[in-house]
Biopython code that builds the backbone (N, CA, C, O; Angstrom):
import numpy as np
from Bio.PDB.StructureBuilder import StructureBuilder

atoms = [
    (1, "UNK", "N", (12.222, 5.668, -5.138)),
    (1, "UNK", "CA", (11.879, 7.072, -5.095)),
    (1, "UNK", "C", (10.370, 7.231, -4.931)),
    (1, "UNK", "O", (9.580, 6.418, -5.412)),
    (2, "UNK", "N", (9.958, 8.421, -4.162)),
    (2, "UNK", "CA", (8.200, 8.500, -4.265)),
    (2, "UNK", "C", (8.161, 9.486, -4.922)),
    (2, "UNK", "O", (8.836, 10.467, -5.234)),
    (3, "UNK", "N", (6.834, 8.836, -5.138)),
    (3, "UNK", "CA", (6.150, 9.463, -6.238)),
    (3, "UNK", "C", (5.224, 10.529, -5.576)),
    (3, "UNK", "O", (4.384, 10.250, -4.720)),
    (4, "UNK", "N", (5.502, 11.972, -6.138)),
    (4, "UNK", "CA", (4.775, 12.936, -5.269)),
    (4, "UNK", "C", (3.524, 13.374, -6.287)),
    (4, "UNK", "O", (3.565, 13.733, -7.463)),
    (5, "UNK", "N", (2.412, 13.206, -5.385)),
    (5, "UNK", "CA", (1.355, 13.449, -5.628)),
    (5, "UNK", "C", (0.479, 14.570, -5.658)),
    (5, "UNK", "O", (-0.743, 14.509, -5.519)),
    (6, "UNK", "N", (1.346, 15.885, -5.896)),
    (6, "UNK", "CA", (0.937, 17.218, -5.813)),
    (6, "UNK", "C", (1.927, 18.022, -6.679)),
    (6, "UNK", "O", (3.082, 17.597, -6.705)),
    (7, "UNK", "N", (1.621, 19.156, -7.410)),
    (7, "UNK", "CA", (2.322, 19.854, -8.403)),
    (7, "UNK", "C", (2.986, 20.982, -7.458)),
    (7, "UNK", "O", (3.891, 21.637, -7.975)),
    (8, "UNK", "N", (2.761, 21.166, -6.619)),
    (8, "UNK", "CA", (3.826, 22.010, -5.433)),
    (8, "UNK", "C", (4.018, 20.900, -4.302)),
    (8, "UNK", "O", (3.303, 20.006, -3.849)),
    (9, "UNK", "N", (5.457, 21.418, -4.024)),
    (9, "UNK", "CA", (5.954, 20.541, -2.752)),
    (9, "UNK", "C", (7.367, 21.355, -2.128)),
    (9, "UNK", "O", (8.408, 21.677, -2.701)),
    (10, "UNK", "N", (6.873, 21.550, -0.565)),
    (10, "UNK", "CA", (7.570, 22.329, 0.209)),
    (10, "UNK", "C", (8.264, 22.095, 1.219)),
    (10, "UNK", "O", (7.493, 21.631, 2.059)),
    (11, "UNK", "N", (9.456, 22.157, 1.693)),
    (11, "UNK", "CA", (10.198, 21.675, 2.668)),
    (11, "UNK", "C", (8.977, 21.783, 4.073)),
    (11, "UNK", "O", (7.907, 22.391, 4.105)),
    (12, "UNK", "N", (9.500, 21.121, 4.905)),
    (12, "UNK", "CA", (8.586, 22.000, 6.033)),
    (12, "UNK", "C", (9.353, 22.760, 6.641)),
    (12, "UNK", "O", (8.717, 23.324, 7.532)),
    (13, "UNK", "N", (11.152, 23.290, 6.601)),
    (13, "UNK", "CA", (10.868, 24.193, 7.333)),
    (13, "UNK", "C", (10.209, 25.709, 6.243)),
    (13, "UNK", "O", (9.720, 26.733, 6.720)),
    (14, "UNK", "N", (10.381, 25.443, 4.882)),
    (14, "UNK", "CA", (9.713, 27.123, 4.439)),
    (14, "UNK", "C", (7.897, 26.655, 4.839)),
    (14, "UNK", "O", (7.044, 27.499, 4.565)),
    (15, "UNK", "N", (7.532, 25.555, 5.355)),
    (15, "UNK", "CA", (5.861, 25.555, 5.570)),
    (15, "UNK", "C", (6.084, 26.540, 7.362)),
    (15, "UNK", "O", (5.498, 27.542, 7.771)),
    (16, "UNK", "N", (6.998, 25.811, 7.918)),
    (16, "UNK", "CA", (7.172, 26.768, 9.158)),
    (16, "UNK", "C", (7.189, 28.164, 9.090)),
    (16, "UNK", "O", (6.474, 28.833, 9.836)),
    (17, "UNK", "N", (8.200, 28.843, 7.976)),
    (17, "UNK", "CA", (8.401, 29.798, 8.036)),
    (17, "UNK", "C", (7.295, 30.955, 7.229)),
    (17, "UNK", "O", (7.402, 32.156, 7.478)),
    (18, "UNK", "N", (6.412, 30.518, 6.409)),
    (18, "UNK", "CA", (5.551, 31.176, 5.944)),
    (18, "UNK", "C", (4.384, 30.375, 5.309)),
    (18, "UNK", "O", (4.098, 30.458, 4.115)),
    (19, "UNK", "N", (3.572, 29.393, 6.431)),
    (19, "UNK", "CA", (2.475, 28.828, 6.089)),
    (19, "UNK", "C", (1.551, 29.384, 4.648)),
    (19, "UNK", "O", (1.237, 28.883, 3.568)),
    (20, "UNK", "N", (1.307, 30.909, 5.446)),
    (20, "UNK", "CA", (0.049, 31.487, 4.301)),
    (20, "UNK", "C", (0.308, 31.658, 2.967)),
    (20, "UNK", "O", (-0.482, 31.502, 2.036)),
    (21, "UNK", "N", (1.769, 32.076, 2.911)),
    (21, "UNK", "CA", (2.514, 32.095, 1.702)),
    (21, "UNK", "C", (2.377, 30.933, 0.578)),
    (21, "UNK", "O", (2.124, 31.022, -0.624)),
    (22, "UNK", "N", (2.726, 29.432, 1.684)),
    (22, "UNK", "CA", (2.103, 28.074, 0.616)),
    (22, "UNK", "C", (0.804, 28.190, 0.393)),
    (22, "UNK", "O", (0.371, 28.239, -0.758)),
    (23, "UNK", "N", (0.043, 28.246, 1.421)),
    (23, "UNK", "CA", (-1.574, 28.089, 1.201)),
    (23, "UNK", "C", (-1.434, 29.153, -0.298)),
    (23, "UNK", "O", (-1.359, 28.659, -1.423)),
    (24, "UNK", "N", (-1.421, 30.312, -0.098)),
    (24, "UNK", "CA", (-1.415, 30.810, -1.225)),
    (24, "UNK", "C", (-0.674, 31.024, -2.644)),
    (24, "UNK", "O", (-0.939, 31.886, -3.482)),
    (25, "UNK", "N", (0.549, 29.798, -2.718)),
    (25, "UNK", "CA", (1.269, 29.756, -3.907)),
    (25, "UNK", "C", (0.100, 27.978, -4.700)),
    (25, "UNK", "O", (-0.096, 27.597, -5.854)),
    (26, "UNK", "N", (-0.347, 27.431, -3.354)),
    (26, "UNK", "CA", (-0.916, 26.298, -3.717)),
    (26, "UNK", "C", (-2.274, 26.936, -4.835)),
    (26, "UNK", "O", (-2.565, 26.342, -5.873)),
    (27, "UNK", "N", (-2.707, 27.724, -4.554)),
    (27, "UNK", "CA", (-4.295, 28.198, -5.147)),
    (27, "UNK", "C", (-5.153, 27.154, -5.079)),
    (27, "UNK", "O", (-5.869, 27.108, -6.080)),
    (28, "UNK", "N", (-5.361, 26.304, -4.296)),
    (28, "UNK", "CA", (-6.276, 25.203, -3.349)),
    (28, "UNK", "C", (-6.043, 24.022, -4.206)),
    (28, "UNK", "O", (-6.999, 23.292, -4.468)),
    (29, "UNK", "N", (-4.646, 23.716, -4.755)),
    (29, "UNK", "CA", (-4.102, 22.179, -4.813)),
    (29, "UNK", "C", (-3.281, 21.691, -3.550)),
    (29, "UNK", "O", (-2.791, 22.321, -2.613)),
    (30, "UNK", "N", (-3.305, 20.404, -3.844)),
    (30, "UNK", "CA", (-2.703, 19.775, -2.642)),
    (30, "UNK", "C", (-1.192, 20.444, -2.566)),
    (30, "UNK", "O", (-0.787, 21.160, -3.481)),
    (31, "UNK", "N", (-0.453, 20.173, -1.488)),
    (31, "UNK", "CA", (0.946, 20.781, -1.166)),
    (31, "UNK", "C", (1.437, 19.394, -0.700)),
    (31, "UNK", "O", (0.761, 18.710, 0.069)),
    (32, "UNK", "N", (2.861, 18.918, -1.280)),
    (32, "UNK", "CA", (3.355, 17.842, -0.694)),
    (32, "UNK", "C", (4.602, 18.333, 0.202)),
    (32, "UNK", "O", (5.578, 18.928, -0.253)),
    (33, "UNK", "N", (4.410, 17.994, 1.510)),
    (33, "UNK", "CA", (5.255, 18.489, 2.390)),
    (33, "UNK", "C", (6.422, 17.476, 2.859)),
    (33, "UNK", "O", (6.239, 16.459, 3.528)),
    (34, "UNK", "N", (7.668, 17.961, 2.370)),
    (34, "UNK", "CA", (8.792, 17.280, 2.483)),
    (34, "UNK", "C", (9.715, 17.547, 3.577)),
    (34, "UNK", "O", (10.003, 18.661, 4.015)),
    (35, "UNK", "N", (10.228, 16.227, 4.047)),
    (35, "UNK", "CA", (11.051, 16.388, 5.679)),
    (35, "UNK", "C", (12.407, 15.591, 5.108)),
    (35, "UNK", "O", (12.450, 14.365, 5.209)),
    (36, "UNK", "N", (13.624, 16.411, 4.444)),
    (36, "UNK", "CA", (14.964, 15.573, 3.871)),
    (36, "UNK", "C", (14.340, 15.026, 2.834)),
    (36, "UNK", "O", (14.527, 13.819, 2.680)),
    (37, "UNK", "N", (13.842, 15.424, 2.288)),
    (37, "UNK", "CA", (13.600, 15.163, 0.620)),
    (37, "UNK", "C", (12.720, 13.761, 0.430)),
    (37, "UNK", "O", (12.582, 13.099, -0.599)),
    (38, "UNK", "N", (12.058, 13.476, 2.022)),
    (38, "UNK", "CA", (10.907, 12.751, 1.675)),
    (38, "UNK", "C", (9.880, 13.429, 1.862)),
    (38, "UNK", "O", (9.904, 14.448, 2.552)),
    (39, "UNK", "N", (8.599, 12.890, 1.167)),
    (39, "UNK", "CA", (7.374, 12.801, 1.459)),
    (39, "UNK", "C", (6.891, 12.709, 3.110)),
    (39, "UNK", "O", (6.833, 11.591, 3.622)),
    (40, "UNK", "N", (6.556, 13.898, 3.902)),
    (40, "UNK", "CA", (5.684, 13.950, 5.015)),
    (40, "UNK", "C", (4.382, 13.472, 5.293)),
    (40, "UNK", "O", (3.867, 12.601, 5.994)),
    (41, "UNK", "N", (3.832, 14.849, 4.041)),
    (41, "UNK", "CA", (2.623, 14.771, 4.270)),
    (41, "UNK", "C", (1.680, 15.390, 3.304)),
    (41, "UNK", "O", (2.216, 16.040, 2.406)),
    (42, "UNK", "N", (0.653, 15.334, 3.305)),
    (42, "UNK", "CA", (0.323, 16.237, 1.925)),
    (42, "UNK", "C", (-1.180, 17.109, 2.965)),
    (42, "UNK", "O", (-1.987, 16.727, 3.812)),
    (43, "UNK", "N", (-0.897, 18.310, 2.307)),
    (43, "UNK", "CA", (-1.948, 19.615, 2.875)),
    (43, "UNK", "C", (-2.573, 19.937, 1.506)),
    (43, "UNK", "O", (-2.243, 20.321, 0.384)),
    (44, "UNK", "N", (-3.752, 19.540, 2.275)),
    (44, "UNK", "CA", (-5.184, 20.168, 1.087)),
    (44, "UNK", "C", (-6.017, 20.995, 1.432)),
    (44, "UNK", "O", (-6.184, 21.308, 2.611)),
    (45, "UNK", "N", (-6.761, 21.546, 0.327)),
    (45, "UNK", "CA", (-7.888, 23.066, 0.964)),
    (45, "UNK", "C", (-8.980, 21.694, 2.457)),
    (45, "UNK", "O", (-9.012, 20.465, 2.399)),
    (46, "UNK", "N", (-9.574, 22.497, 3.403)),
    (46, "UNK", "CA", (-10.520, 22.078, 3.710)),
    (46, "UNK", "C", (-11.969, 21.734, 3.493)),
    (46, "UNK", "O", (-12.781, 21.108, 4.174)),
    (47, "UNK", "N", (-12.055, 22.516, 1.998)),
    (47, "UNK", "CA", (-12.982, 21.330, 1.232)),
    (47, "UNK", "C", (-12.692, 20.197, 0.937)),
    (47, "UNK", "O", (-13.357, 19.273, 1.406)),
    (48, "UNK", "N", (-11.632, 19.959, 0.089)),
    (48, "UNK", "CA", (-11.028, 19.000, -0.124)),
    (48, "UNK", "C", (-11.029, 17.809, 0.447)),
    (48, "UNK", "O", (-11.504, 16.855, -0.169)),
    (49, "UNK", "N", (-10.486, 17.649, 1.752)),
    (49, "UNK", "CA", (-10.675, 17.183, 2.821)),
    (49, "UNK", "C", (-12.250, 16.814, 3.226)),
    (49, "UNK", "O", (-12.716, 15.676, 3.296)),
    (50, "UNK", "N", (-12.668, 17.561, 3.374)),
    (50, "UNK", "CA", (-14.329, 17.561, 3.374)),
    (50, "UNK", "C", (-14.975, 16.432, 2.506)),
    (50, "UNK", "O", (-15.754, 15.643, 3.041)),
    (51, "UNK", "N", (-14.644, 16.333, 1.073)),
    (51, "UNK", "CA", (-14.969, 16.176, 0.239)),
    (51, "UNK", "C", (-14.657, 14.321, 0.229)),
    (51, "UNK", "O", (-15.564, 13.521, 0.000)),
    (52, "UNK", "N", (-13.625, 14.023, 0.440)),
    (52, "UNK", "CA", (-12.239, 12.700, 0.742)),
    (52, "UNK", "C", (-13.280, 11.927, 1.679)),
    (52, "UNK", "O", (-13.976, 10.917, 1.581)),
    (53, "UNK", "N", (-12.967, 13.177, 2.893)),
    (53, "UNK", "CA", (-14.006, 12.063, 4.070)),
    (53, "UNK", "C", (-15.448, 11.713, 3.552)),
    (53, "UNK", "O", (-15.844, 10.723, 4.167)),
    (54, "UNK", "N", (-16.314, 12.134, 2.708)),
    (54, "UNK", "CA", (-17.608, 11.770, 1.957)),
    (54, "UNK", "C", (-17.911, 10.674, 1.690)),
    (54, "UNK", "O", (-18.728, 9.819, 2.031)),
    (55, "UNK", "N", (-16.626, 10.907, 0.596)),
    (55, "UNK", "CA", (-16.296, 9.718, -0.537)),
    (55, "UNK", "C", (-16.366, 8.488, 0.530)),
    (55, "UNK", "O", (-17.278, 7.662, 0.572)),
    (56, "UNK", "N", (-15.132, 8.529, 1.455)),
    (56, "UNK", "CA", (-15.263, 7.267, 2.263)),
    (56, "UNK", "C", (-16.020, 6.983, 2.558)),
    (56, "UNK", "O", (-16.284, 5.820, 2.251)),
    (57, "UNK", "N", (-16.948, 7.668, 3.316)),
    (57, "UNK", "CA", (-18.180, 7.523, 4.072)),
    (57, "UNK", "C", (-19.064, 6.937, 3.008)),
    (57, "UNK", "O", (-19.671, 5.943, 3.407)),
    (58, "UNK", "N", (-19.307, 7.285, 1.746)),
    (58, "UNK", "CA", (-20.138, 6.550, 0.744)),
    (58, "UNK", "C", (-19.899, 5.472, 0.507)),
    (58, "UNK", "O", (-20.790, 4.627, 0.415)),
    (59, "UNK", "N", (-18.273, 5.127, 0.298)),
    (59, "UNK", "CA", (-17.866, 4.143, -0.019)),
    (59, "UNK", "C", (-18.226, 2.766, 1.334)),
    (59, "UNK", "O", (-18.491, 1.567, 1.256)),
    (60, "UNK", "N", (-18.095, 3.501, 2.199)),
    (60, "UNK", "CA", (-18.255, 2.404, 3.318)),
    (60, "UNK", "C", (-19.775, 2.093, 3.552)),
    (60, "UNK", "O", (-20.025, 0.985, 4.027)),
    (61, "UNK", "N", (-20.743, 2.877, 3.295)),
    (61, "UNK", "CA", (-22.184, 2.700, 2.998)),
    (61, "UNK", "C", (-22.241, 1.486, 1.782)),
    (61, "UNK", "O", (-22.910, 0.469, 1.969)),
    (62, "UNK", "N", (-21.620, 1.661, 0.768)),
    (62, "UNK", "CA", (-22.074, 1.031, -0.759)),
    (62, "UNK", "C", (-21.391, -0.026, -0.305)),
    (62, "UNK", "O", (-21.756, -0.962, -1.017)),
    (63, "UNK", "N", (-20.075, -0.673, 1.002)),
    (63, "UNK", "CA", (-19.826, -2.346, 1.178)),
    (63, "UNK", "C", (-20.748, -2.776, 1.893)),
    (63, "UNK", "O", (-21.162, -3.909, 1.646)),
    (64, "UNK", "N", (-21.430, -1.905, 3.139)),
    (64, "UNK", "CA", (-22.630, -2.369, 3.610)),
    (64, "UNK", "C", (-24.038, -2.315, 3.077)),
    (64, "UNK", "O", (-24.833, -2.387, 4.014)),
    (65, "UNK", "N", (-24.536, -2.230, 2.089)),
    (65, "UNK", "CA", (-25.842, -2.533, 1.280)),
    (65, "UNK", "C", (-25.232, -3.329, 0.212)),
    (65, "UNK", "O", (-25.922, -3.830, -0.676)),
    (66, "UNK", "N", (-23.915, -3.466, 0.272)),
    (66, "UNK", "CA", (-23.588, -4.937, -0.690)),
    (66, "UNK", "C", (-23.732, -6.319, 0.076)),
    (66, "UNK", "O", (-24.274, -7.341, -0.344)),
    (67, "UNK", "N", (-23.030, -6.078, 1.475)),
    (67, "UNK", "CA", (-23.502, -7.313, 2.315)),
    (67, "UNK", "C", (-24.929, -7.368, 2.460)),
    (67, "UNK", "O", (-25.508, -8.452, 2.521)),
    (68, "UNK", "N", (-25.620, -6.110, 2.529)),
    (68, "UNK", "CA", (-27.159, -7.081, 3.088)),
    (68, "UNK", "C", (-28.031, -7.103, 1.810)),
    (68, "UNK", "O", (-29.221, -6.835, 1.977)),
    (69, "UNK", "N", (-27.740, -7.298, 0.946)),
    (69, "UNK", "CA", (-28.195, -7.071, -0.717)),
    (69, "UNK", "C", (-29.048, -8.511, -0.686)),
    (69, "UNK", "O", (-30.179, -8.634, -1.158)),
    (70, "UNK", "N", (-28.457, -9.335, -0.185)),
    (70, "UNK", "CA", (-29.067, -11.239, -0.361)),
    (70, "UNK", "C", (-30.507, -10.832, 0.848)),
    (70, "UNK", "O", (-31.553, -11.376, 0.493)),
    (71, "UNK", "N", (-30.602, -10.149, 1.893)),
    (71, "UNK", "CA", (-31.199, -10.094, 2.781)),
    (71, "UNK", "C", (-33.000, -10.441, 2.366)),
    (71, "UNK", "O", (-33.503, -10.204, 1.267)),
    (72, "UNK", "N", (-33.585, -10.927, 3.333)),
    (72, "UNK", "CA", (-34.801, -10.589, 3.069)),
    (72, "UNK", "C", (-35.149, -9.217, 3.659)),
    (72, "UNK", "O", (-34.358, -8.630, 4.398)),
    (73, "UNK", "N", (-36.508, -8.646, 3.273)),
    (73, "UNK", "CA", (-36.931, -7.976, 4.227)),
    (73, "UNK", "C", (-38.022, -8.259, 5.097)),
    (73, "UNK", "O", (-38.527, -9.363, 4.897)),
    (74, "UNK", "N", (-38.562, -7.534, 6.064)),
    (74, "UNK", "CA", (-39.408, -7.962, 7.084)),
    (74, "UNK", "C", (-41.295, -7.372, 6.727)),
    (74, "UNK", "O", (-41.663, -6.213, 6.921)),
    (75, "UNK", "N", (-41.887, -8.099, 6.384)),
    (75, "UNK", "CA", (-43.138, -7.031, 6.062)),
    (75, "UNK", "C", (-43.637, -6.612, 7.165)),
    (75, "UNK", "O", (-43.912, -7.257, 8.177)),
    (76, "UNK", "N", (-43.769, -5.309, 6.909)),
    (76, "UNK", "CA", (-44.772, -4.315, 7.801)),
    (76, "UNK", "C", (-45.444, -3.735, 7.565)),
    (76, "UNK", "O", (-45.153, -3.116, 6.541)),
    (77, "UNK", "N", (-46.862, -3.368, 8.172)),
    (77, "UNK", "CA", (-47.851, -2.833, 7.920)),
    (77, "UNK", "C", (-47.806, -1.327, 8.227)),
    (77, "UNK", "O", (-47.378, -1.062, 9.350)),
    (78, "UNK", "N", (-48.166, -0.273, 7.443)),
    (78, "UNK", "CA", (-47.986, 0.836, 8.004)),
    (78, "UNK", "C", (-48.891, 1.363, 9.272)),
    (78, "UNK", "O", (-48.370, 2.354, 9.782)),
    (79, "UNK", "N", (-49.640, 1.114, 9.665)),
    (79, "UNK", "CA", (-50.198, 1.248, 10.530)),
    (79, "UNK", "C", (-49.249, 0.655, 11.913)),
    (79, "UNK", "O", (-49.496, 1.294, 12.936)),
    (80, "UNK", "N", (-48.489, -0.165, 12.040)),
    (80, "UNK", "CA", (-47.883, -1.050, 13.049)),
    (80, "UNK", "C", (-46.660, 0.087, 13.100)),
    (80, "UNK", "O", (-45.738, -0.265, 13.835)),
    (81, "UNK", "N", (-46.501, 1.244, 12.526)),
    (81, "UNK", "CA", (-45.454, 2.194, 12.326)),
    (81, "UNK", "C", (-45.341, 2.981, 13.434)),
    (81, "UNK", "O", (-44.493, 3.873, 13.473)),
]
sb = StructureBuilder()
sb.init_structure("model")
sb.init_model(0)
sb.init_chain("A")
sb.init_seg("    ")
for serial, (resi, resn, name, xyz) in enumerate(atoms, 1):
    if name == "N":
        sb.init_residue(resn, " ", resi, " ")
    sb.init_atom(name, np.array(xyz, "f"), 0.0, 1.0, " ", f" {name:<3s}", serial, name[0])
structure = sb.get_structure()
């Protein structure tokens, strides 16, 4: 069985039939959208989203300054700038 990861969860056809209606029963939690009583997909505010892609983006910054962490650096003079 899955495990649904949102405190509302909506068939898609009532997401077909009255999108704004979920957006607004959600009050900007995730919506888990079900196709035959599985898990589709899950719809979040577009902050949210916003917010997710960040995280990654940080996260994928903080494995690359872990690889070059041993690195030397190069001295430069500010003037040579």
């Amino acid at each position: 069985m899955q495990r649904v990861e949102a405190a509302l969860s909506v068939s898609i056809s009532d997401l077909r039939k009255s999108p704004s209606s979920v957006i607004e029963s959600a009050q900007g939690e995730p919506v888990a959208i079900l196709n035959h009583n599985r898990i589709m997909a899950y719809m979040v505010p577009a902050d949210v989203y916003e917010a997710m892609l960040d995280r990654l983006d940080d996260l994928a910054l903080i494995e690359i300054a872990k690889e070059r962490a041993h690195e030397e650096g190069v001295p430069v003079h500010i003037d040579d700038l």
